[in-house]
C-alpha beads as a LAMMPS data file, in Angstrom:
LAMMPS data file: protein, C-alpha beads

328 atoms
327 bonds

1 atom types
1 bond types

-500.0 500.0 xlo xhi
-500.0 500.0 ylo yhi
-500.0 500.0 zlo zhi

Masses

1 110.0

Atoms # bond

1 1 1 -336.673 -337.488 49.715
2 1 1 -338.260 -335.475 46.819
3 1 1 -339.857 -333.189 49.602
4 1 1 -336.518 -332.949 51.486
5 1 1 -334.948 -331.680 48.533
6 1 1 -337.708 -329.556 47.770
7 1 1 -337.599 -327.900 51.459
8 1 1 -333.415 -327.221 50.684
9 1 1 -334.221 -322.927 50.753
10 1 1 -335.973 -323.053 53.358
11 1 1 -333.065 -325.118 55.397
12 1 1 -330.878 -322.766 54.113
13 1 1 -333.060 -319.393 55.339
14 1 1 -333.426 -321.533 58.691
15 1 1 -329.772 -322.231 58.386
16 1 1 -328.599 -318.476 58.536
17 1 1 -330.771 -318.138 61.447
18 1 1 -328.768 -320.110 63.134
19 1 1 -325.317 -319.234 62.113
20 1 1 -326.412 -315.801 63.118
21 1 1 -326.961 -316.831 66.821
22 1 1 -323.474 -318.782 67.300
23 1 1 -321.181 -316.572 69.232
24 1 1 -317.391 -318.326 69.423
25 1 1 -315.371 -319.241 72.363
26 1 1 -312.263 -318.724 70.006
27 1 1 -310.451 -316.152 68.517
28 1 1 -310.068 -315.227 65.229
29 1 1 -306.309 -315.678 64.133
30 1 1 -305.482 -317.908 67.465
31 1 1 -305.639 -321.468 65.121
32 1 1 -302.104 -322.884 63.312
33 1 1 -304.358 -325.476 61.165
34 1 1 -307.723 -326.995 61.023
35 1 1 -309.114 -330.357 61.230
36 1 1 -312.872 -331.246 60.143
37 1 1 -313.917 -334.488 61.225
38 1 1 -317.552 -336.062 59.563
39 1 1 -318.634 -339.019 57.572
40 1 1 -321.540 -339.407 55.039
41 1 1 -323.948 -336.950 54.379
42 1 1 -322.257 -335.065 57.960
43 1 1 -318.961 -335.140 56.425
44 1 1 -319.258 -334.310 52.526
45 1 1 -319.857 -330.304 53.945
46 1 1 -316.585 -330.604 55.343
47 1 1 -314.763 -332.145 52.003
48 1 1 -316.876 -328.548 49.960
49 1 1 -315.858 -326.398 52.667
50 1 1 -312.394 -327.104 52.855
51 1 1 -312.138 -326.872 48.940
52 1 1 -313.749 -323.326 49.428
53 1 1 -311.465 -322.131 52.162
54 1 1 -308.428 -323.430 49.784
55 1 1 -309.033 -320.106 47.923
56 1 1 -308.438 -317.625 50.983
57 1 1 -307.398 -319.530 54.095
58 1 1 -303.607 -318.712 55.765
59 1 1 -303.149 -322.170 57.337
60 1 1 -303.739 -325.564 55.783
61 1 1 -307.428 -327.348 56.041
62 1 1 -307.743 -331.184 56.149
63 1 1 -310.691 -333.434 56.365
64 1 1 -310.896 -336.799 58.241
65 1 1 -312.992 -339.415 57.153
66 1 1 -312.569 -342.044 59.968
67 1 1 -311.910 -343.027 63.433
68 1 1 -308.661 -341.204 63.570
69 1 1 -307.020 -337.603 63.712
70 1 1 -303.430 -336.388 61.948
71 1 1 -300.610 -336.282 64.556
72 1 1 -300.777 -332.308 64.311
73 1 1 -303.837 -331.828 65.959
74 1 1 -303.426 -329.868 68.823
75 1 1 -304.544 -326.853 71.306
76 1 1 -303.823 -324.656 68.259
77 1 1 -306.158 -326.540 65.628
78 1 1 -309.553 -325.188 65.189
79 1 1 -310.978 -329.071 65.072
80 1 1 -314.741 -329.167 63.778
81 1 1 -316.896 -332.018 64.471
82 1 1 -319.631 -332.514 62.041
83 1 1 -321.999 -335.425 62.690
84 1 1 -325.792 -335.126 62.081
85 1 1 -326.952 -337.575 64.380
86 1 1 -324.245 -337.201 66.916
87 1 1 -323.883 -340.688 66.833
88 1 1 -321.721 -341.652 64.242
89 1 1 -319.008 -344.131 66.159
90 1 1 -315.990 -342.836 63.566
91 1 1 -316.538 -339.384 64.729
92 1 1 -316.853 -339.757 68.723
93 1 1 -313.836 -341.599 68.444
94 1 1 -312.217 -338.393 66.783
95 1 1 -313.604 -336.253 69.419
96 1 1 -312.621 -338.010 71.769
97 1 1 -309.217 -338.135 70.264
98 1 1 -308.782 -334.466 69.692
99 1 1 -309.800 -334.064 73.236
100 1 1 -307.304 -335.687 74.668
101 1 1 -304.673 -333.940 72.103
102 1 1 -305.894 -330.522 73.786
103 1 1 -307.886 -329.397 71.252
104 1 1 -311.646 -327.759 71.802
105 1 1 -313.560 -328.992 69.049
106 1 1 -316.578 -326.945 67.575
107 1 1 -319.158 -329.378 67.173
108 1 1 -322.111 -329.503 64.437
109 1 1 -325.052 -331.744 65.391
110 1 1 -328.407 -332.377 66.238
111 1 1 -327.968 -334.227 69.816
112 1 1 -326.619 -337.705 70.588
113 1 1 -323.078 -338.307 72.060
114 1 1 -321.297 -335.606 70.098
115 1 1 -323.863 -333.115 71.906
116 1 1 -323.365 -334.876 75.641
117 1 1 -319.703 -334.880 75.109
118 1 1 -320.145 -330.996 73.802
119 1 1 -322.383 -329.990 76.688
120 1 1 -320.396 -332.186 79.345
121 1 1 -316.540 -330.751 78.249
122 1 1 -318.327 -327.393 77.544
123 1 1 -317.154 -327.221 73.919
124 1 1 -319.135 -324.999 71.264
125 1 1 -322.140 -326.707 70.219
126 1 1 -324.528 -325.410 67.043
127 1 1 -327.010 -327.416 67.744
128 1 1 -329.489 -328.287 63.930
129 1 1 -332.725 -329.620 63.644
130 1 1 -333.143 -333.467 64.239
131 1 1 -334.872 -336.520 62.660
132 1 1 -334.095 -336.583 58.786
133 1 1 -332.119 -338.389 56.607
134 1 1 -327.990 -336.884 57.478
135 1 1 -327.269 -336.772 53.277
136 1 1 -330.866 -334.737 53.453
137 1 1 -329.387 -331.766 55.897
138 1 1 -326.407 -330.580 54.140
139 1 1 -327.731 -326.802 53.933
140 1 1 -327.735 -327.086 57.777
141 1 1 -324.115 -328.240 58.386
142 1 1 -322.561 -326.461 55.178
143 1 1 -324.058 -323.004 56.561
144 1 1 -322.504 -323.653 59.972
145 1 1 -319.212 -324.677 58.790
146 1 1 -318.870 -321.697 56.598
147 1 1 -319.669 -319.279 59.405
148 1 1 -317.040 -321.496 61.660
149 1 1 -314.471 -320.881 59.080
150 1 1 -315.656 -317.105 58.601
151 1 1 -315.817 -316.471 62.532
152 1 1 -312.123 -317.953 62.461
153 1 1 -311.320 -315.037 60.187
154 1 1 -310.256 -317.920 57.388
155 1 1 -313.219 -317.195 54.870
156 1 1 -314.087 -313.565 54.253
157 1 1 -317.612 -312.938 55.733
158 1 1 -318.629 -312.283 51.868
159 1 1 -318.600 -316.154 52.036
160 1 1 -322.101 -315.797 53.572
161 1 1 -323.253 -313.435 51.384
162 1 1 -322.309 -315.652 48.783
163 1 1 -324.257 -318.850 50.246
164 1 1 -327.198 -316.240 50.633
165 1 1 -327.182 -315.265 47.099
166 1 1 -326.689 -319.210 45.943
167 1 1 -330.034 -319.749 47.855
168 1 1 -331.761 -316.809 46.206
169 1 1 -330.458 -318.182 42.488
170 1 1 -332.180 -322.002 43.647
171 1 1 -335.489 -320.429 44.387
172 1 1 -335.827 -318.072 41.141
173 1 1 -334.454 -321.291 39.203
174 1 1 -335.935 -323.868 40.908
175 1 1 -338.688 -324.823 37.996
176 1 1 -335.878 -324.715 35.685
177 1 1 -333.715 -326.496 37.765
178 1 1 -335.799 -329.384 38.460
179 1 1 -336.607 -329.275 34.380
180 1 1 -333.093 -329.535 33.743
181 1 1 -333.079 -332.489 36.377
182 1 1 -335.227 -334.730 34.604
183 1 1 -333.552 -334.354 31.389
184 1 1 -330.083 -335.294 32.653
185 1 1 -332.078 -338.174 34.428
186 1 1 -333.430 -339.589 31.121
187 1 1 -329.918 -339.466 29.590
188 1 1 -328.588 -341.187 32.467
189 1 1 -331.142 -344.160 33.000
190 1 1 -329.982 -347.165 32.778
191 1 1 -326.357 -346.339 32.646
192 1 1 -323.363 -346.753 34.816
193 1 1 -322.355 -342.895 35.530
194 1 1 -318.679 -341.691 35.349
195 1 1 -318.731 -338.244 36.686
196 1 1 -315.875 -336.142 35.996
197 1 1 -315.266 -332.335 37.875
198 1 1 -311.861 -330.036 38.308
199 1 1 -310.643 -329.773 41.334
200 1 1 -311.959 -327.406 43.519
201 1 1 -315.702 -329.185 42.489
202 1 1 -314.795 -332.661 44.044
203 1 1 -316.477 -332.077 46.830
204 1 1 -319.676 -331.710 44.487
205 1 1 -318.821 -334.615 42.403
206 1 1 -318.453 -336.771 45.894
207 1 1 -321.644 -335.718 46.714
208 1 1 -323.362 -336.379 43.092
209 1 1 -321.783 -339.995 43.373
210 1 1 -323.219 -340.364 47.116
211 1 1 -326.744 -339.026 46.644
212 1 1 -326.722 -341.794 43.607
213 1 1 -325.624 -343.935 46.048
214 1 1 -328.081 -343.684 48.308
215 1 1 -331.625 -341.826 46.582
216 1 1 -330.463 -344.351 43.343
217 1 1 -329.199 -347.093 44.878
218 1 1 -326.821 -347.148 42.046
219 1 1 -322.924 -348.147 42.134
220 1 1 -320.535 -345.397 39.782
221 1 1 -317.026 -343.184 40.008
222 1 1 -316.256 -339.775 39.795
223 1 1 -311.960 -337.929 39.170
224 1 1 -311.503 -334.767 38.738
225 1 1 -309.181 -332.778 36.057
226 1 1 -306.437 -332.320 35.742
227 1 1 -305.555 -335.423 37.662
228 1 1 -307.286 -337.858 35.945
229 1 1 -305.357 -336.803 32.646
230 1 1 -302.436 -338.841 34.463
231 1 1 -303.819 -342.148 35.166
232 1 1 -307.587 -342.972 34.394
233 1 1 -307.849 -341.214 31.139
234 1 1 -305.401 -344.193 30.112
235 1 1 -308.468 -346.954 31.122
236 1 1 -310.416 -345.822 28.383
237 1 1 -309.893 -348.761 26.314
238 1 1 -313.287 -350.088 26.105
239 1 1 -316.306 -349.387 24.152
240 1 1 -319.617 -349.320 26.241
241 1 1 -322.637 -347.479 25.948
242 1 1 -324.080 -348.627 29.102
243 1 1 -321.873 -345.893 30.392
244 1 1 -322.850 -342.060 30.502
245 1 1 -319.853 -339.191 31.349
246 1 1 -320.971 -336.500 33.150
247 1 1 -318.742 -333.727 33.759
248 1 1 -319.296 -331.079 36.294
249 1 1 -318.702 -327.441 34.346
250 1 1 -317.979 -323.743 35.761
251 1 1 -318.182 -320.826 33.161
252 1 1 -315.351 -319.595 35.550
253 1 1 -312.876 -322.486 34.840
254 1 1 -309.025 -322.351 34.693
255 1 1 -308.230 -322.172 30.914
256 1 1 -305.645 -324.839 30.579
257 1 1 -308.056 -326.950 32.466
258 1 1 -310.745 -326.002 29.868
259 1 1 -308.060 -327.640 26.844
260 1 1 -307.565 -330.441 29.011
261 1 1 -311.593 -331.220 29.172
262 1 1 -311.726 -330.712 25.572
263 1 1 -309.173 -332.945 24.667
264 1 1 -310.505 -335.546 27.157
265 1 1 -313.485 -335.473 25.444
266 1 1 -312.474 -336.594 22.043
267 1 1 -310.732 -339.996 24.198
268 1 1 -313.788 -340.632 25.794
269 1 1 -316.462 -340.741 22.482
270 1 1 -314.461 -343.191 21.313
271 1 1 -315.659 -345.470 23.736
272 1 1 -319.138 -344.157 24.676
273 1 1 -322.054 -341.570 22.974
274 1 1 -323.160 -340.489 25.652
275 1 1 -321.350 -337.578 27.146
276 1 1 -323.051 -334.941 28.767
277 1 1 -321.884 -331.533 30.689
278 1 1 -323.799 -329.940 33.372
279 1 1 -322.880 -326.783 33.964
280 1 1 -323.102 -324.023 36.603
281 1 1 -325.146 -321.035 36.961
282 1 1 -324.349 -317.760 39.448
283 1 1 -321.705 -315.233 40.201
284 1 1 -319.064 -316.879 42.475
285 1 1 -317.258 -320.440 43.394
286 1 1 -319.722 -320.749 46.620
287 1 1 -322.916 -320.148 43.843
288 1 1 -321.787 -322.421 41.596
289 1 1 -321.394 -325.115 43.445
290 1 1 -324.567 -325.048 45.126
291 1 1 -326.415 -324.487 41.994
292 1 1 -324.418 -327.732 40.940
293 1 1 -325.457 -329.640 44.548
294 1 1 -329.133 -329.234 44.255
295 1 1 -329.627 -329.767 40.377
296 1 1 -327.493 -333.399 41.488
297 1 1 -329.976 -333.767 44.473
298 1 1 -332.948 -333.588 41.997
299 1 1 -331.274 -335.961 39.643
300 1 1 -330.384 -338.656 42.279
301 1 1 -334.157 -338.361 43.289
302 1 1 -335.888 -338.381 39.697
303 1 1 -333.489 -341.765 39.112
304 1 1 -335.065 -343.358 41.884
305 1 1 -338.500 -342.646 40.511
306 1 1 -337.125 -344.292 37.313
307 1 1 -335.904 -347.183 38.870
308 1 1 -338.958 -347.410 41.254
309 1 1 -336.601 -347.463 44.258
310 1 1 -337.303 -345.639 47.642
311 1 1 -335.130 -342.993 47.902
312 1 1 -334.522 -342.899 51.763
313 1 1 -333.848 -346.982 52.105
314 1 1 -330.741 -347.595 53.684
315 1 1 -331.180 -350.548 55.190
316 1 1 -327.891 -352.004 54.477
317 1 1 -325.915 -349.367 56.190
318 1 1 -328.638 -350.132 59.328
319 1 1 -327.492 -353.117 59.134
320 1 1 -323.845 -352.448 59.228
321 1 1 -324.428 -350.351 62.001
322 1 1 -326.521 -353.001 63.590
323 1 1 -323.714 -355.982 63.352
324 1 1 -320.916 -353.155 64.550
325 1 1 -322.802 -352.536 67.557
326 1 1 -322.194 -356.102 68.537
327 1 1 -318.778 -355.645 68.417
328 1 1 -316.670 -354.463 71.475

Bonds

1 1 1 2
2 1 2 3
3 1 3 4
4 1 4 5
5 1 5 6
6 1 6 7
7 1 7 8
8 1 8 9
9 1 9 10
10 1 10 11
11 1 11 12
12 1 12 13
13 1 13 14
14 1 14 15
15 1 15 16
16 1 16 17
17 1 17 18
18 1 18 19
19 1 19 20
20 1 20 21
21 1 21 22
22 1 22 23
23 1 23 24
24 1 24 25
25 1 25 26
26 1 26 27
27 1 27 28
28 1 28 29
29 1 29 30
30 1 30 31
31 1 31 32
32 1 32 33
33 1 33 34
34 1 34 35
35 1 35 36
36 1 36 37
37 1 37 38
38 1 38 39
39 1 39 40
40 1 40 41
41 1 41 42
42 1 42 43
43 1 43 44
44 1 44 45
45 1 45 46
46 1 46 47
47 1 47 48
48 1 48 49
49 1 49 50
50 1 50 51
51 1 51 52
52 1 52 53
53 1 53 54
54 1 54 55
55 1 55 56
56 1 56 57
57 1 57 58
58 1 58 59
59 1 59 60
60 1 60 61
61 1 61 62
62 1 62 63
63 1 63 64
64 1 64 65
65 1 65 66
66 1 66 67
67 1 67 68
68 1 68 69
69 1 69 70
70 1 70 71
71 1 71 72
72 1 72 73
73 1 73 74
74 1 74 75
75 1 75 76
76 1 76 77
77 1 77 78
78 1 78 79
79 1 79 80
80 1 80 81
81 1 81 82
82 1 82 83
83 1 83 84
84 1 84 85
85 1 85 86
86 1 86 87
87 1 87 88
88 1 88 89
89 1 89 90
90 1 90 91
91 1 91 92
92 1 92 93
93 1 93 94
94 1 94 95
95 1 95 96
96 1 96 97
97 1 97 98
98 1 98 99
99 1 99 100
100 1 100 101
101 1 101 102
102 1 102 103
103 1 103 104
104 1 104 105
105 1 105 106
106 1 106 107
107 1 107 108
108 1 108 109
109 1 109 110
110 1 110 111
111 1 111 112
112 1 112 113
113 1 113 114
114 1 114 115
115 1 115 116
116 1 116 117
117 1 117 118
118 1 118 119
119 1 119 120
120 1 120 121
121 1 121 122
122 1 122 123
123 1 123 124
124 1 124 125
125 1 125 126
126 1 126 127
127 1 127 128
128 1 128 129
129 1 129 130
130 1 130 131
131 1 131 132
132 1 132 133
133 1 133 134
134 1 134 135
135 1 135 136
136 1 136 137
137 1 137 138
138 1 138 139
139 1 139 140
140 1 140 141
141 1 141 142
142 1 142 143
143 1 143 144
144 1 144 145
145 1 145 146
146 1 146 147
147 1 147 148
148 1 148 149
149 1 149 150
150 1 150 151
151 1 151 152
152 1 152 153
153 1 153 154
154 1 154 155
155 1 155 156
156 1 156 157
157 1 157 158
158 1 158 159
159 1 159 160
160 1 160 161
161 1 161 162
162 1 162 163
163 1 163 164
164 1 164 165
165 1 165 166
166 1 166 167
167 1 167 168
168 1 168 169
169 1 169 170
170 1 170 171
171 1 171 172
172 1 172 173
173 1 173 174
174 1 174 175
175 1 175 176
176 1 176 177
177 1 177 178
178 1 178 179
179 1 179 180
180 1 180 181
181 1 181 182
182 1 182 183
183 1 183 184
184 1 184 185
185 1 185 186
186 1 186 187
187 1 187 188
188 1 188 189
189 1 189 190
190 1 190 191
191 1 191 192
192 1 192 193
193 1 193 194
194 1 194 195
195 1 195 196
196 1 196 197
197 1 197 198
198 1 198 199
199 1 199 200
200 1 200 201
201 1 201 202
202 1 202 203
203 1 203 204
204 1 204 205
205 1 205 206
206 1 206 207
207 1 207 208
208 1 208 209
209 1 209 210
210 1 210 211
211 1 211 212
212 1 212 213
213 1 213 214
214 1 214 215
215 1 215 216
216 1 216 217
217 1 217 218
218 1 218 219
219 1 219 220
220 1 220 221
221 1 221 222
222 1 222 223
223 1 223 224
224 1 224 225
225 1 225 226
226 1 226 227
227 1 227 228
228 1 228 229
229 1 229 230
230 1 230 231
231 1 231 232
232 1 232 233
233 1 233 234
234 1 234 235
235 1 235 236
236 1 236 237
237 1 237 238
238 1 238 239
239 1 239 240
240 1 240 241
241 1 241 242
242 1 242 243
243 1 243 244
244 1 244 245
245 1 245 246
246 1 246 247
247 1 247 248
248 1 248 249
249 1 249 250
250 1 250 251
251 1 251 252
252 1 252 253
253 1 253 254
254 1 254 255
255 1 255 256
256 1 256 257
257 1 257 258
258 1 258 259
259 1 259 260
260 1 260 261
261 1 261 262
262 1 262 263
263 1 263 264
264 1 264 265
265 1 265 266
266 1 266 267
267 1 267 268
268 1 268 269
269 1 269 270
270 1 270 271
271 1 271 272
272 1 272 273
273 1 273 274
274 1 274 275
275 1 275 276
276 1 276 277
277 1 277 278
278 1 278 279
279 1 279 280
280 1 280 281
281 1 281 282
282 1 282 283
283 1 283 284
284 1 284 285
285 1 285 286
286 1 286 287
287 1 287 288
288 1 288 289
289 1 289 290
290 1 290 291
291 1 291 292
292 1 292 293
293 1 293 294
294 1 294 295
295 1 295 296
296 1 296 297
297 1 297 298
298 1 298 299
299 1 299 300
300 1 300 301
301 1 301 302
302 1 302 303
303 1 303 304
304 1 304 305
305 1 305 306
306 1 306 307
307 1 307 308
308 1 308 309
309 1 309 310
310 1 310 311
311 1 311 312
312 1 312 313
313 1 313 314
314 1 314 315
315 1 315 316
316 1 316 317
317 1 317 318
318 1 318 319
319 1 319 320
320 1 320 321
321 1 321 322
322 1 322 323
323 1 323 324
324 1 324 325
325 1 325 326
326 1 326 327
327 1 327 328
């Protein structure tokens, strides 16, 4: 996993490539809403995406996490289909479903169903490299799904510019980065994480909590501000040091937001020491966040080492997979 994360440029730069070589069936400015259906490390680009497109798309974004799609979907919803394998059974069903609703999904995969179904109903297929670990490929389905969003005309094409510039920042940081990685892992050890985020960063704190999931193999929880502040802040009630807060920061972040943080701060170390902030580095939201995604990635994969775990083990979710198939 350490070498997957390691290789995250170069899936970007192989990323761009291609992005560049998709050429729509749609039209820019022909969609009412948009509907991203993924799961896992397929979907979580999806769940970031949507939060960037919040800041400049006209019609409302929503992101499906199961078997099902919303009632609105339609021939005028730009549906996306993100599934890495093209197998995952929550997603076909959505195809399918959207399908028969009229839509034209674009579809993001590496083969399987998703690309028959694609190839057979003549959708739009972007078609990225096979055979790794889904959570380990998010460079190649958060590329495409910006460019789907910027082709649509609902992200300005400075969007990519922006990724391209977050990828330049992780390779002239990278030593620093993974420095920075094994710090925050020390402080972390042995703890039960709580990671905390604003809004618009959920999406990154999802995928911290996942990748500690998975690389970890470590159970924790993530909020975000401000909502927290109206229901979990009140749980704090307990004093444990076996738990570590780790909040998510942007230099760019909404001032009221930044009072709210500070105040939170003073509820949780009465209850806990350690409290530690990780914060962003580059010159826009799309930066940021990556910057925040792979320092995470390096984290989740220097806690394995800690824990002597292998990082790429899933064998529990095979074996969910394994007693679903045997279910009609």
């Amino acid at each position: 996993m350490k070498d997957l994360v390691a290789t995250f440029s170069d899936q970007l730069t192989k990323a761009f490539e291609i992005a560049q070589a998709y050429k729509p069936a749609f039209k820019p400015g022909s969609f009412r809403n948009v509907f991203i259906s993924g799961l896992g490390g397929s979907g979580i680009g999806g769940s970031i995406v949507s939060e960037f497109a919040a800041m400049s798309s006209p019609i409302p974004v929503v992101v499906g996490k199961g078997y099902f799609i919303p009632a609105f979907v339609g021939p005028e919803t730009l549906v996306i289909i993100s599934s890495y394998s093209g197998d995952t059974e929550e997603t076909v069903n959505a195809l399918q479903l959207a399908l028969e609703a009229g839509a034209k999904p674009v579809c993001v995969s590496s083969g399987g169903k998703v690309a028959a179904i694609a190839k057979e109903k003549e959708l739009d297929l972007i078609t990225i490299p096979g055979g790794m670990p889904p959570r380990a490929c998010l460079g190649y389905s958060l590329t495409q799904l910006i460019n789907i969003f910027v082709k649509a005309g609902l992200m300005n094409v400075s969007a990519l510019e922006e990724l391209k510039a977050a990828n330049t920042l992780l390779i002239d940081r990278e030593e620093d980065i993974k420095s920075k990685a094994r710090e925050y892992t020390a402080f972390i050890d042995h703890k039960m994480p709580v990671i905390y985020a604003t809004t618009y960063y959920e999406g990154v704190a999802i995928r911290f909590r996942q990748q500690l999931n998975e690389n970890s193999k470590i159970l924790c929880w993530h909020h975000v501000f401000p909502e927290m502040n109206h229901n979990e802040l009140v749980g704090w009630t307990t004093k444990s040091d076996d738990i570590a807060v780790i909040i998510l920061r942007d230099p760019q972040e909404y001032k009221r937001n930044q009072f709210r943080i500070e105040i939170s701060k003073e509820v949780f170390s009465k209850y806990t020491s350690n409290i530690l902030e990780i914060y962003a580095e580059g010159n826009s939201h799309i930066e940021r966040a990556v910057y925040l995604i792979h320092l995470c990635d390096w984290i989740s994969c220097y806690l394995a080492d800690f824990r002597n775990v292998n990082a790429v083990d899933i064998q529990v979710i095979n074996h969910l997979k394994s007693e679903l198939s045997k279910v009609e």
